[in-house]
PyMOL Python script that loads the backbone (N, CA, C, O; Angstrom):
from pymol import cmd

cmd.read_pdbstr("""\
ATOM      1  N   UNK A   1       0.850  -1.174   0.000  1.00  0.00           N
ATOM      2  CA  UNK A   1       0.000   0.000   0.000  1.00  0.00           C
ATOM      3  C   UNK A   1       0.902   1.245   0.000  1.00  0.00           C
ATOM      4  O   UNK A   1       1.743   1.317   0.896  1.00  0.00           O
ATOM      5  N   UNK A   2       0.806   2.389  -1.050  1.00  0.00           N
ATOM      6  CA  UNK A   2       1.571   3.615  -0.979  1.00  0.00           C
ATOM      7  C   UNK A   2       1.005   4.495   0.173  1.00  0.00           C
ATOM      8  O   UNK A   2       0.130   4.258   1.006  1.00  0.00           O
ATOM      9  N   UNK A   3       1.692   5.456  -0.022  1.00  0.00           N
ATOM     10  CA  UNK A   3       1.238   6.772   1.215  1.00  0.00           C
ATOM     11  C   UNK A   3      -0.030   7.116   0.756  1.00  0.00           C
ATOM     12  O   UNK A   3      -0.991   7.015   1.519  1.00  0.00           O
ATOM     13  N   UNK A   4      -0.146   7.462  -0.252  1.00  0.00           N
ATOM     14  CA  UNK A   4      -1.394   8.158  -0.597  1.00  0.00           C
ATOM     15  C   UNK A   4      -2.732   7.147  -0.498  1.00  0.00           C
ATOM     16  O   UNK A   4      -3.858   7.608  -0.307  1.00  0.00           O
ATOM     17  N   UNK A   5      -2.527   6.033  -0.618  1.00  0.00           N
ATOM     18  CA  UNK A   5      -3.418   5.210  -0.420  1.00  0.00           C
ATOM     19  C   UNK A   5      -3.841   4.980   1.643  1.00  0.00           C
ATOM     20  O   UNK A   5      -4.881   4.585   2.168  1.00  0.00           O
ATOM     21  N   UNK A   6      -2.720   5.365   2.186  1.00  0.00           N
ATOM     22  CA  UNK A   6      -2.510   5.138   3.144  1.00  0.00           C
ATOM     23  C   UNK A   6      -3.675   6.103   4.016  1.00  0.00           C
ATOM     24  O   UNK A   6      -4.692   5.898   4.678  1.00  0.00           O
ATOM     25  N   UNK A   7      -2.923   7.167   3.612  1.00  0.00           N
ATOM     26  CA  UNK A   7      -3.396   8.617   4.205  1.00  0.00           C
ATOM     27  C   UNK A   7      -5.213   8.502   4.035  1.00  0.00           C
ATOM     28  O   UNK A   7      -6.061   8.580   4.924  1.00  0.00           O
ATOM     29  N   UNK A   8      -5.390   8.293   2.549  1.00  0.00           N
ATOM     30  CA  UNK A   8      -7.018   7.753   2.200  1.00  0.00           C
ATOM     31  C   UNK A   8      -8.097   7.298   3.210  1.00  0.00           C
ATOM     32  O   UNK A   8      -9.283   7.516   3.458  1.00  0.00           O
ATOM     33  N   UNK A   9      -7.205   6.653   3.599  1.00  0.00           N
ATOM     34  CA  UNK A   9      -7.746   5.086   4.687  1.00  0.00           C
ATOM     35  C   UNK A   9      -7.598   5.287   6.196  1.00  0.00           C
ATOM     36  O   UNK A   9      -8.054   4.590   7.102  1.00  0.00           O
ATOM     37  N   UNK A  10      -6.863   6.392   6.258  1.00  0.00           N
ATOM     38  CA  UNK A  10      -6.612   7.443   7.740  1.00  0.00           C
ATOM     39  C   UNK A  10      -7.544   8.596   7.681  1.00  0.00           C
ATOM     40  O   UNK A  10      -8.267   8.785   8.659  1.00  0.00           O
ATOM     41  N   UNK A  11      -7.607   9.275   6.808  1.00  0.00           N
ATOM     42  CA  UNK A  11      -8.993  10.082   6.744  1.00  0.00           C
ATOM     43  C   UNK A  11     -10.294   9.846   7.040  1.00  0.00           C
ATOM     44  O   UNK A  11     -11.033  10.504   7.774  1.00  0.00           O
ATOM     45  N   UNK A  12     -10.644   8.354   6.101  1.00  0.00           N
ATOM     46  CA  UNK A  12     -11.887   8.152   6.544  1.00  0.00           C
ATOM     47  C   UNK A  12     -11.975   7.032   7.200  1.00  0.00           C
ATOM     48  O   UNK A  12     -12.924   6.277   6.985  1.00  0.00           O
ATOM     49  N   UNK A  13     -10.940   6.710   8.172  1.00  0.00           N
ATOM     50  CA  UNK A  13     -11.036   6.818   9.836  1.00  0.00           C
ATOM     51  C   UNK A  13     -11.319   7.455  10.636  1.00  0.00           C
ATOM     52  O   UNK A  13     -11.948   7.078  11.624  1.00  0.00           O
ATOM     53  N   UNK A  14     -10.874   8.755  10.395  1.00  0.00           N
ATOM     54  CA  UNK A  14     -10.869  10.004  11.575  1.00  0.00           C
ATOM     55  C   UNK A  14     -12.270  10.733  10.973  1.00  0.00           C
ATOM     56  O   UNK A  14     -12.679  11.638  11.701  1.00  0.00           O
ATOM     57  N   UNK A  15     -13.076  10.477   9.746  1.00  0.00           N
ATOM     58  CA  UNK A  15     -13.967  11.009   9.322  1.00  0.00           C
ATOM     59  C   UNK A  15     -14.776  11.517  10.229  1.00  0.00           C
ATOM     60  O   UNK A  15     -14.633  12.738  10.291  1.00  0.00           O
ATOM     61  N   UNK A  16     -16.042  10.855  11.399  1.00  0.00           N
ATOM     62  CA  UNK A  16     -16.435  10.867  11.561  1.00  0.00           C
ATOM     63  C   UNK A  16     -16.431  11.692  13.038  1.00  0.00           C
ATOM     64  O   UNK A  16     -17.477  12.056  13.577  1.00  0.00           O
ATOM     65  N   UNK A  17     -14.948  11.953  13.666  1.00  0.00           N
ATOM     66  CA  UNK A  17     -14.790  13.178  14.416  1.00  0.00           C
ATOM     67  C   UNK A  17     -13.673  13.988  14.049  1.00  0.00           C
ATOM     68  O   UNK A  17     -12.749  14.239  14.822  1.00  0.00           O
ATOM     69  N   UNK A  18     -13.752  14.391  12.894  1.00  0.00           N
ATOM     70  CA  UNK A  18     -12.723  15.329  12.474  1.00  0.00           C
ATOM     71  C   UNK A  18     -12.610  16.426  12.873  1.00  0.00           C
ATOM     72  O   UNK A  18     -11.541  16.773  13.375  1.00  0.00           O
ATOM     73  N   UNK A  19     -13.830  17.422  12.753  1.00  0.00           N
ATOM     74  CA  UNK A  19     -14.143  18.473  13.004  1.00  0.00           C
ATOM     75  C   UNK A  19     -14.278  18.833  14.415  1.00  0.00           C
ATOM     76  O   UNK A  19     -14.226  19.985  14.848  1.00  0.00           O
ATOM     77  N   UNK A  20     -14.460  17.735  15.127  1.00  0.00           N
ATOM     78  CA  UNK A  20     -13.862  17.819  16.419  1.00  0.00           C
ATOM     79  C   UNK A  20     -12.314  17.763  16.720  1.00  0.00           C
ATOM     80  O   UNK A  20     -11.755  18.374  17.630  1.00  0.00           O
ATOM     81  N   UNK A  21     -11.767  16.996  15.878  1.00  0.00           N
ATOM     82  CA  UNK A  21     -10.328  17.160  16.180  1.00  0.00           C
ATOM     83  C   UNK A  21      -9.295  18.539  15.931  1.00  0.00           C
ATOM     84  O   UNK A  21      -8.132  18.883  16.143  1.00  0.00           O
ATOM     85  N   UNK A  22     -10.409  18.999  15.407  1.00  0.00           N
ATOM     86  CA  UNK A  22      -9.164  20.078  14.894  1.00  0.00           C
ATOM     87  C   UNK A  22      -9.360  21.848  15.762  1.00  0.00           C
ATOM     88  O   UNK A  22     -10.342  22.521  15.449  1.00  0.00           O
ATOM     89  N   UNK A  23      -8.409  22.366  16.729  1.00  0.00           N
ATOM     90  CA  UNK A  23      -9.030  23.407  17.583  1.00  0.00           C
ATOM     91  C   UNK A  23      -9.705  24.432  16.476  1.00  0.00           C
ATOM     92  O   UNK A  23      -9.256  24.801  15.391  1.00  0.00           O
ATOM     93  N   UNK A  24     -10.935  24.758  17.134  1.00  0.00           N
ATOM     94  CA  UNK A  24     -11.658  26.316  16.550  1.00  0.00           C
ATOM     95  C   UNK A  24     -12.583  25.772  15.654  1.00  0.00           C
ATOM     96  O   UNK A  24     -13.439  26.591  15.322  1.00  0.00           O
ATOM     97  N   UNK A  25     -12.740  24.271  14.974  1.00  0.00           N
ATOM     98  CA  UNK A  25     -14.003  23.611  14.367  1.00  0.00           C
ATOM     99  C   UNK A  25     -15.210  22.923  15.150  1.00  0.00           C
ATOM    100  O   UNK A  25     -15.231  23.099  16.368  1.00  0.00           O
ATOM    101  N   UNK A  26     -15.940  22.367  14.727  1.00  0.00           N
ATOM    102  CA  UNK A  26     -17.191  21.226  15.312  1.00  0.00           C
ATOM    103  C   UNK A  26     -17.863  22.748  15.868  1.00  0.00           C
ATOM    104  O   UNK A  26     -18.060  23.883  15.432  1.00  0.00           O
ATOM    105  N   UNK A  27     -18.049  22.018  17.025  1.00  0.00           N
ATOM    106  CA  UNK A  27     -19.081  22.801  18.269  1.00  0.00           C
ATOM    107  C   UNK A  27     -18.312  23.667  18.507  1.00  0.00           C
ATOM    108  O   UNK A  27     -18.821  24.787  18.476  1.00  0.00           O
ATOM    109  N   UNK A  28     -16.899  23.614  18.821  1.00  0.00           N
ATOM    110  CA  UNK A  28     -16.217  24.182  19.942  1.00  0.00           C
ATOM    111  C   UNK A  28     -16.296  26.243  18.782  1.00  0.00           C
ATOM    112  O   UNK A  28     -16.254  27.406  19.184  1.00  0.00           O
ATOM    113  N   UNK A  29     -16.404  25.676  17.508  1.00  0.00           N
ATOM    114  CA  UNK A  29     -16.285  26.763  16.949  1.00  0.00           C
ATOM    115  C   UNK A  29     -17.475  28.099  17.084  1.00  0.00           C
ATOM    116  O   UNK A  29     -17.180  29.289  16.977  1.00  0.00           O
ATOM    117  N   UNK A  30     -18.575  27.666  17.290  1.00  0.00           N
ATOM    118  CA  UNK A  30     -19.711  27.885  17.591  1.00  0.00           C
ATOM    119  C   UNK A  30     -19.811  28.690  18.848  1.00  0.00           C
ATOM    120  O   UNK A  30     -20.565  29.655  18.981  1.00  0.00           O
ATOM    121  N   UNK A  31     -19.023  28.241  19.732  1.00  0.00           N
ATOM    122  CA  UNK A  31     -19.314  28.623  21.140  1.00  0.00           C
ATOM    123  C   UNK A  31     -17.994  29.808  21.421  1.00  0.00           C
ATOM    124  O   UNK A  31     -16.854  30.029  21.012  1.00  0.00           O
ATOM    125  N   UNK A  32     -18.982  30.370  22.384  1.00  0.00           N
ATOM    126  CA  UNK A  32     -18.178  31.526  22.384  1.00  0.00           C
ATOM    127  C   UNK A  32     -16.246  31.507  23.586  1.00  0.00           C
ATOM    128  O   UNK A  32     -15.495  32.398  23.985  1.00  0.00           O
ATOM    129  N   UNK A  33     -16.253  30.290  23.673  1.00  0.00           N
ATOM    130  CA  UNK A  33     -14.761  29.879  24.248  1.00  0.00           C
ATOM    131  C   UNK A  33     -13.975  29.608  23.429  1.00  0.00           C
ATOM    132  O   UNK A  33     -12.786  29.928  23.431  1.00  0.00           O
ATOM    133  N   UNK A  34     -14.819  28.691  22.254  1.00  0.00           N
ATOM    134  CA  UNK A  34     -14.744  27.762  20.766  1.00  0.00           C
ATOM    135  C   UNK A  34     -13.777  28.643  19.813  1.00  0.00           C
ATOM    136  O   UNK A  34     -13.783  29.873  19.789  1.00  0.00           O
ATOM    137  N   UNK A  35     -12.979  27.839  19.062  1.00  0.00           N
ATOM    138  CA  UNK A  35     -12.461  29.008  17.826  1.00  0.00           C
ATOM    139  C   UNK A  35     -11.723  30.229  17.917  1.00  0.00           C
ATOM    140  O   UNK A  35     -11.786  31.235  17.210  1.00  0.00           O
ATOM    141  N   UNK A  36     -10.742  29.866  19.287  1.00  0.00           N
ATOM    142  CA  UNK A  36      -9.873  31.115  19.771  1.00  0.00           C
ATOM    143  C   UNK A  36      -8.618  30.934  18.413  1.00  0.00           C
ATOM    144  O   UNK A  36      -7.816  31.865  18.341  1.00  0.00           O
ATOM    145  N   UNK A  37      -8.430  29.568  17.192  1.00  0.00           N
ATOM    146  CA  UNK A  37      -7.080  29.745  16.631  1.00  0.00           C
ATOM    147  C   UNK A  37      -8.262  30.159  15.214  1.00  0.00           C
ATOM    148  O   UNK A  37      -7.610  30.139  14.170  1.00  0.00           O
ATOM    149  N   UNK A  38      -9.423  30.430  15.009  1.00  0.00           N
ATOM    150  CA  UNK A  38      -9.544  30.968  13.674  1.00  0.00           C
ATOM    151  C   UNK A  38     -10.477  32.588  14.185  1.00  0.00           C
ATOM    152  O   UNK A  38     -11.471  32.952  13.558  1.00  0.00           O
ATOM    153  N   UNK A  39     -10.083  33.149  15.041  1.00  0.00           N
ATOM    154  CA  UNK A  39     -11.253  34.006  15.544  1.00  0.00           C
ATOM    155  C   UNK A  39     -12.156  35.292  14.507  1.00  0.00           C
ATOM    156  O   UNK A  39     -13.170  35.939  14.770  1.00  0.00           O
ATOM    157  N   UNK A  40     -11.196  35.282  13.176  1.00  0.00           N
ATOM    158  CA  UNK A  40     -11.960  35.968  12.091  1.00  0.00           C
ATOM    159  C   UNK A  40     -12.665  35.186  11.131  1.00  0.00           C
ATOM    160  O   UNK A  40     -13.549  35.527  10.345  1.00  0.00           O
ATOM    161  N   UNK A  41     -12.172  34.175  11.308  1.00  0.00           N
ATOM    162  CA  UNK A  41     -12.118  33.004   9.562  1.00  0.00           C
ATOM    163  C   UNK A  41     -13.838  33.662   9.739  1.00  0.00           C
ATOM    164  O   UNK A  41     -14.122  34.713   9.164  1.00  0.00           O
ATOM    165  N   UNK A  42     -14.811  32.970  10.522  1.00  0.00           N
ATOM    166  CA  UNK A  42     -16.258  32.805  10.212  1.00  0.00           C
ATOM    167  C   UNK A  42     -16.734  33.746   9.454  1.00  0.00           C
ATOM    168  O   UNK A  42     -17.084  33.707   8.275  1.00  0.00           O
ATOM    169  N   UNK A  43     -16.720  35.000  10.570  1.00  0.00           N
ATOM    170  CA  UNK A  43     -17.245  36.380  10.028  1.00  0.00           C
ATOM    171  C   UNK A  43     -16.529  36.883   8.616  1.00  0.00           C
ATOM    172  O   UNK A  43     -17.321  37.481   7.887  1.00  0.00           O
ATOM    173  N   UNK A  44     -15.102  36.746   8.060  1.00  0.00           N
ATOM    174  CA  UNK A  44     -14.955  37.062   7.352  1.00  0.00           C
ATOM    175  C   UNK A  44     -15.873  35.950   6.367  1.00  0.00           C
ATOM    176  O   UNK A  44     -16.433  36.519   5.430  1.00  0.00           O
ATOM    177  N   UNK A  45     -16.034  34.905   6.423  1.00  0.00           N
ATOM    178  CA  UNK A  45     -16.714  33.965   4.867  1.00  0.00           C
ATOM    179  C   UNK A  45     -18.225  34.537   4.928  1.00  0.00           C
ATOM    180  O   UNK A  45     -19.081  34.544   4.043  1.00  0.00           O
ATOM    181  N   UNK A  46     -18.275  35.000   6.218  1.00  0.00           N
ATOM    182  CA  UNK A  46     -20.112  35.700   5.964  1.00  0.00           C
ATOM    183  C   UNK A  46     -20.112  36.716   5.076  1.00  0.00           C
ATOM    184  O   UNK A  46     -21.008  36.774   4.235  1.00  0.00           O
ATOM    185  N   UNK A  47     -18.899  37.864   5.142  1.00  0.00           N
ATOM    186  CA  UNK A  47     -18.835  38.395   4.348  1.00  0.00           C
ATOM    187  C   UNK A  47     -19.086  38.627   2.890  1.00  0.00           C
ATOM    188  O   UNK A  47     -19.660  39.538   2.293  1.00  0.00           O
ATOM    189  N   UNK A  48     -18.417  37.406   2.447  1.00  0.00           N
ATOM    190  CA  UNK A  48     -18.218  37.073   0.642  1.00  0.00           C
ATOM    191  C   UNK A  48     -19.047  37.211   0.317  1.00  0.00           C
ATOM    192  O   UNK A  48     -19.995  36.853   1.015  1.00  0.00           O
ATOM    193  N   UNK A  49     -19.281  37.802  -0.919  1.00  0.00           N
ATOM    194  CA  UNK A  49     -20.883  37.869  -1.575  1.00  0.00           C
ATOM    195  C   UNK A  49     -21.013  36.654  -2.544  1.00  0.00           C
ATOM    196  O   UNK A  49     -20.076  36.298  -3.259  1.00  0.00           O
ATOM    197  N   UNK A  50     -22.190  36.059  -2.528  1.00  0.00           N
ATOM    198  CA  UNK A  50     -21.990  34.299  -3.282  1.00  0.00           C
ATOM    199  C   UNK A  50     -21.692  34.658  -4.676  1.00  0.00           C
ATOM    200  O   UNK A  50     -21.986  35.501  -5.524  1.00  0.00           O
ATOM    201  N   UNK A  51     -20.795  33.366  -4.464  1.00  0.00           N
ATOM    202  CA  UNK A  51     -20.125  32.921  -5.754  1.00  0.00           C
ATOM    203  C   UNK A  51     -19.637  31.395  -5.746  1.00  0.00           C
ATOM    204  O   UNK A  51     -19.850  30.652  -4.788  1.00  0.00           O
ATOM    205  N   UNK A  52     -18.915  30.975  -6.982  1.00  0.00           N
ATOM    206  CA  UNK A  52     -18.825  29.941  -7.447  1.00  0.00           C
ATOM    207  C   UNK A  52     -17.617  29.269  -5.963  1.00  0.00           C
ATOM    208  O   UNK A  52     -16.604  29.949  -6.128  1.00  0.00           O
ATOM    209  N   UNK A  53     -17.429  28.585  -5.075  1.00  0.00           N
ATOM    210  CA  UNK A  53     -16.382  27.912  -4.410  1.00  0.00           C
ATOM    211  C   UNK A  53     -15.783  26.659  -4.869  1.00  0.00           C
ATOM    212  O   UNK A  53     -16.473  25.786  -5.395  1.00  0.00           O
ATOM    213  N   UNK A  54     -14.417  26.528  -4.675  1.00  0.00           N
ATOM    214  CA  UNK A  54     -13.855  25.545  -4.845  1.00  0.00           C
ATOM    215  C   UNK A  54     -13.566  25.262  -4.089  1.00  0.00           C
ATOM    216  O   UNK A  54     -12.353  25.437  -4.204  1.00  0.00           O
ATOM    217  N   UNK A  55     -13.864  24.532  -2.400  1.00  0.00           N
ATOM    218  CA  UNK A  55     -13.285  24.346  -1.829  1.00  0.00           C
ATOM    219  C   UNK A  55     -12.027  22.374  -1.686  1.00  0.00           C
ATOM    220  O   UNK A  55     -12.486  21.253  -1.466  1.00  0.00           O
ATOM    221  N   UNK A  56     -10.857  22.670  -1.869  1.00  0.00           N
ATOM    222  CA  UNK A  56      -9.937  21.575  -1.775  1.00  0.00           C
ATOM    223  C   UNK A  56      -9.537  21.024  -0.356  1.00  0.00           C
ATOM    224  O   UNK A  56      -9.561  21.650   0.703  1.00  0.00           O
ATOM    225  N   UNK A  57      -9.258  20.050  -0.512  1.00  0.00           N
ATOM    226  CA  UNK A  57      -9.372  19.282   1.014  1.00  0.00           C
ATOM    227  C   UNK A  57     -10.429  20.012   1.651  1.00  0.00           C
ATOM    228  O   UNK A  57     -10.111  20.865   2.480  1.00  0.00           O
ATOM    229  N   UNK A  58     -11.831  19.773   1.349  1.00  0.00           N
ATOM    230  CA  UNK A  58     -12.875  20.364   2.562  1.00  0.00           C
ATOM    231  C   UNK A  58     -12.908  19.376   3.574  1.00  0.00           C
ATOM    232  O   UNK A  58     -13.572  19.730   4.549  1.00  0.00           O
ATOM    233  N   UNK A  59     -12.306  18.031   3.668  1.00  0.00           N
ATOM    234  CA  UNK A  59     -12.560  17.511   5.276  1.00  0.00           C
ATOM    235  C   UNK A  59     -14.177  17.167   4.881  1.00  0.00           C
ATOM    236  O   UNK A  59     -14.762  16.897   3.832  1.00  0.00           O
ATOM    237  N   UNK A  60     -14.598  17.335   6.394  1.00  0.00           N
ATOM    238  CA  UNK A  60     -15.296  17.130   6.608  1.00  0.00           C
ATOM    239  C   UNK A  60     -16.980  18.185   6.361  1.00  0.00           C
ATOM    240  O   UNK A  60     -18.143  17.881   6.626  1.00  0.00           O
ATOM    241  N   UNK A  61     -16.345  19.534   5.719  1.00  0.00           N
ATOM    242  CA  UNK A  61     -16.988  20.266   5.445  1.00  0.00           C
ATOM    243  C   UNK A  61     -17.944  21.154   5.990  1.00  0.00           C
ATOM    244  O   UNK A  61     -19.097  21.445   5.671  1.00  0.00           O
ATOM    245  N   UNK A  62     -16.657  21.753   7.507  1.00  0.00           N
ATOM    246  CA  UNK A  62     -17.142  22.538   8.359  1.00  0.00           C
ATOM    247  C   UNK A  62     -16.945  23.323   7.792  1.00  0.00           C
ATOM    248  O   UNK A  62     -17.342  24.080   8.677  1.00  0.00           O
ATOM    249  N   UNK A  63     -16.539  24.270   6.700  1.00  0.00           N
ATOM    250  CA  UNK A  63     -15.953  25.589   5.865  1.00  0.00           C
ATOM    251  C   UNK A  63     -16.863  25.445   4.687  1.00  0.00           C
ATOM    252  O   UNK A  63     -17.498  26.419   4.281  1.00  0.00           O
ATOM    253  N   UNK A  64     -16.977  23.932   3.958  1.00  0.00           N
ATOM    254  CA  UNK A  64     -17.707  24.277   2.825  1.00  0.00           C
ATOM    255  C   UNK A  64     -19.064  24.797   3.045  1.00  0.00           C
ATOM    256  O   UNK A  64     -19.531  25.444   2.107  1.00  0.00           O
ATOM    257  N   UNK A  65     -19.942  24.616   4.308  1.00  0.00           N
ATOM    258  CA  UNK A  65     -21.203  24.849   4.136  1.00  0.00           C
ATOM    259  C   UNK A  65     -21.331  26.216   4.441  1.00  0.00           C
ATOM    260  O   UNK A  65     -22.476  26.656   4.544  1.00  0.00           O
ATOM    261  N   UNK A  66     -20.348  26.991   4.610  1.00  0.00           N
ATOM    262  CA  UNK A  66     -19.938  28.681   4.949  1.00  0.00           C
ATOM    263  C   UNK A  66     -20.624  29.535   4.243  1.00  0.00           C
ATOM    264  O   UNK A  66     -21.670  30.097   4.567  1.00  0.00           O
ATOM    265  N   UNK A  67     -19.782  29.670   2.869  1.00  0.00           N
ATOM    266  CA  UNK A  67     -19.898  30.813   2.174  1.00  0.00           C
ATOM    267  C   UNK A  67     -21.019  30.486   1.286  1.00  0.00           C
ATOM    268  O   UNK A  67     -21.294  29.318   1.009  1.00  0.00           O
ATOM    269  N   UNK A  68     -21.820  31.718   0.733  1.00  0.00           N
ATOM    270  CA  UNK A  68     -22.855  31.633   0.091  1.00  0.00           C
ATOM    271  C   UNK A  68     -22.846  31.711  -1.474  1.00  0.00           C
ATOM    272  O   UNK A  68     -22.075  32.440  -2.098  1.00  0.00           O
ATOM    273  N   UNK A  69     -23.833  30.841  -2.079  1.00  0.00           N
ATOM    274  CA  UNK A  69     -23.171  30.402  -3.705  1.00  0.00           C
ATOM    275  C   UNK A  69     -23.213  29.348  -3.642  1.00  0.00           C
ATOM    276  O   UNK A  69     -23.558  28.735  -2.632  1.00  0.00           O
ATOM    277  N   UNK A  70     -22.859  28.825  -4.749  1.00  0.00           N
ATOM    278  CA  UNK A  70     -22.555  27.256  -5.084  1.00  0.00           C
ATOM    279  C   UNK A  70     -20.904  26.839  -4.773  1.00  0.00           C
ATOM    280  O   UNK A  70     -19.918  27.402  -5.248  1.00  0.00           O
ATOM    281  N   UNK A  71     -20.933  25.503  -3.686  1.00  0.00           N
ATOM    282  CA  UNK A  71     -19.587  25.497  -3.379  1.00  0.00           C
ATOM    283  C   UNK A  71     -19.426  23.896  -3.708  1.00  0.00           C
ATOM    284  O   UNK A  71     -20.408  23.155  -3.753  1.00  0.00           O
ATOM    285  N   UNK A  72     -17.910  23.383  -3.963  1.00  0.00           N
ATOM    286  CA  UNK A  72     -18.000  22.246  -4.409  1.00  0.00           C
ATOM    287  C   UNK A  72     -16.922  21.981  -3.525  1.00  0.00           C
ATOM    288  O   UNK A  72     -16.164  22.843  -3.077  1.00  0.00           O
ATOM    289  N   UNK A  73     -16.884  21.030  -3.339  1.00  0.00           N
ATOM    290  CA  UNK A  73     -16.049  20.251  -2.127  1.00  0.00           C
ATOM    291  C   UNK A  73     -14.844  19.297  -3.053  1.00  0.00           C
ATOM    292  O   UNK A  73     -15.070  19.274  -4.263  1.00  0.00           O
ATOM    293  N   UNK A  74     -14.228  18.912  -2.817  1.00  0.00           N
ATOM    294  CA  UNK A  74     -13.082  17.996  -2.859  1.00  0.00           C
ATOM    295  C   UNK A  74     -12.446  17.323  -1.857  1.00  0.00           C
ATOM    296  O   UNK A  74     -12.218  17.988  -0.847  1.00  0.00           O
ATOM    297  N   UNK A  75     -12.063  16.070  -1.865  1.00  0.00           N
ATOM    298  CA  UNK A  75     -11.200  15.561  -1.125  1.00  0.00           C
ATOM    299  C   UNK A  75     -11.161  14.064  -1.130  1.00  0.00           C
ATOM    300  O   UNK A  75     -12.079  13.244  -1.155  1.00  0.00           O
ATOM    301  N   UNK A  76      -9.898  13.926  -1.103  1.00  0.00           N
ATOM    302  CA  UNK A  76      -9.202  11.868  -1.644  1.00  0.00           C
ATOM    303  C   UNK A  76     -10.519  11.619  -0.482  1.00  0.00           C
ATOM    304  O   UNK A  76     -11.616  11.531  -1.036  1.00  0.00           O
ATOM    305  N   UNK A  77     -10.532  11.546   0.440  1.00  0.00           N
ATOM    306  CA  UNK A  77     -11.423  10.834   0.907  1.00  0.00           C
ATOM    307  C   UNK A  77     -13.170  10.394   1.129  1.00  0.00           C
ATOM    308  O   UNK A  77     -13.854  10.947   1.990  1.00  0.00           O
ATOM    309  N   UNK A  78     -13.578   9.591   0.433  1.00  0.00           N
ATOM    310  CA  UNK A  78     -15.024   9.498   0.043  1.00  0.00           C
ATOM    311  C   UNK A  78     -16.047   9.444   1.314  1.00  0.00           C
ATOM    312  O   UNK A  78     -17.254   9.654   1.199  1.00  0.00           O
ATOM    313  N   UNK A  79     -15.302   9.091   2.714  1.00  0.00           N
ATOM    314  CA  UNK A  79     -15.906   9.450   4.074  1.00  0.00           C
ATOM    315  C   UNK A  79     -16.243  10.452   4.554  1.00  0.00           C
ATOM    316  O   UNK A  79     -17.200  10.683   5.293  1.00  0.00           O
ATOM    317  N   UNK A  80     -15.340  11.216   4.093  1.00  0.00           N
ATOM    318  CA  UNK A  80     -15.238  13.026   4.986  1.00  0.00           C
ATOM    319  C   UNK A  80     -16.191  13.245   3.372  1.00  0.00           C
ATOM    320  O   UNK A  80     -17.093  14.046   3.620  1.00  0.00           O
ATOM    321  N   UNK A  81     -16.235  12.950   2.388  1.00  0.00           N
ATOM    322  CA  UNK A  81     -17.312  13.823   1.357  1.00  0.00           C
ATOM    323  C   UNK A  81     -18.836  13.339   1.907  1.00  0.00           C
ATOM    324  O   UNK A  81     -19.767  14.094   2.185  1.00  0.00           O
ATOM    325  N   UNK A  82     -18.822  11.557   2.001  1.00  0.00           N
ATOM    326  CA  UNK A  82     -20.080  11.608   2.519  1.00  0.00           C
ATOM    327  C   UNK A  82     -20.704  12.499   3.767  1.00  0.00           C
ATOM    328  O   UNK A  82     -21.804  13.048   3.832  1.00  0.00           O
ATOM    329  N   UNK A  83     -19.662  12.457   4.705  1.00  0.00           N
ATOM    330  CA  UNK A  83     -20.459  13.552   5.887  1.00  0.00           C
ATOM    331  C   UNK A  83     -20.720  15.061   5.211  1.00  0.00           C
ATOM    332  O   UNK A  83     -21.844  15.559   5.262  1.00  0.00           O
ATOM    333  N   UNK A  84     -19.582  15.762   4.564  1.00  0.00           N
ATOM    334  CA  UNK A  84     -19.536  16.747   4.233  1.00  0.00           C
ATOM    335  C   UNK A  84     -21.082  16.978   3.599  1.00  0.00           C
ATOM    336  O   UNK A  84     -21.773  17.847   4.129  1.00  0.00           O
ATOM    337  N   UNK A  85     -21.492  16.402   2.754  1.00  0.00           N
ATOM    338  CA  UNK A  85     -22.972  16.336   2.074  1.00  0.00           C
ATOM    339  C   UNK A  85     -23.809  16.244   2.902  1.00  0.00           C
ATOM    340  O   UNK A  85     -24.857  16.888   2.851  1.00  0.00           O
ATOM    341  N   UNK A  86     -23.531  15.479   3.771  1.00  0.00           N
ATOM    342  CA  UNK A  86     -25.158  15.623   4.791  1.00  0.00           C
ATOM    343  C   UNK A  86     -25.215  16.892   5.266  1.00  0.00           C
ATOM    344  O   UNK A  86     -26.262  17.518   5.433  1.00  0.00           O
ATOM    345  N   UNK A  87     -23.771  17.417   5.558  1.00  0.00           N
ATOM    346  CA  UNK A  87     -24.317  18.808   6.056  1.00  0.00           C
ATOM    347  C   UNK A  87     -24.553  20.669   5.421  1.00  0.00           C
ATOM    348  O   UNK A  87     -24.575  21.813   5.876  1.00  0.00           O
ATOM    349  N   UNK A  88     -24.688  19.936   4.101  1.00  0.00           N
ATOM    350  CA  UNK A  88     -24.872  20.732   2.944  1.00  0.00           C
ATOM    351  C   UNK A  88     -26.579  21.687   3.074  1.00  0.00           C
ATOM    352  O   UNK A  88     -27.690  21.159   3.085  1.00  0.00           O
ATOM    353  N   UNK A  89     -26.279  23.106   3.154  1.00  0.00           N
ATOM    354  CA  UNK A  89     -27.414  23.760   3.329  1.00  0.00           C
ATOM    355  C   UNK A  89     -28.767  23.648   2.635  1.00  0.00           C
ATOM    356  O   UNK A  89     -29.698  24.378   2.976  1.00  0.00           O
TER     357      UNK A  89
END
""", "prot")
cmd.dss("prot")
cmd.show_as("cartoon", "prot")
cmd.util.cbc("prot")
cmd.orient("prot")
């Protein structure tokens, strides 16, 4: 098995609490303790006026369901896309 195949198969392992794993995503981002390492990211994507997104490596697709417009997700892993879609606006 190569790396890239590897990494694949480690992603959608961790799929299903990713967005918890990572500080300033999931819940924790939400809450007002939550999201002390992205403390502009949100408000600035409210900003954007909709348009076309590309988002690459979206994970689990706590960012893609952000900005307003049509956004398209990417990523090697077909776990983190399935969640990513369920939580599609």
């Amino acid at each position: 098995m190569d790396y890239h195949e590897r990494m694949r198969r480690y992603y959608d392992r961790l799929a299903p609490e990713y967005d918890d794993s990572i500080p300033g995503l999931g819940d924790k981002a939400e809450h007002p303790k939550g999201g002390e390492d992205m403390p502009d990211l949100l408000p600035a994507i409210s900003l954007v006026p909709p348009a076309r997104v590309l988002d690459v490596a979206c994970g689990a697709g706590f960012l893609t369901r952000r900005p307003a417009g049509e956004v398209v997700g990417l990523n090697r892993s077909e776990t983190m896309l399935e969640i990513a879609r369920k939580g599609v606006r």
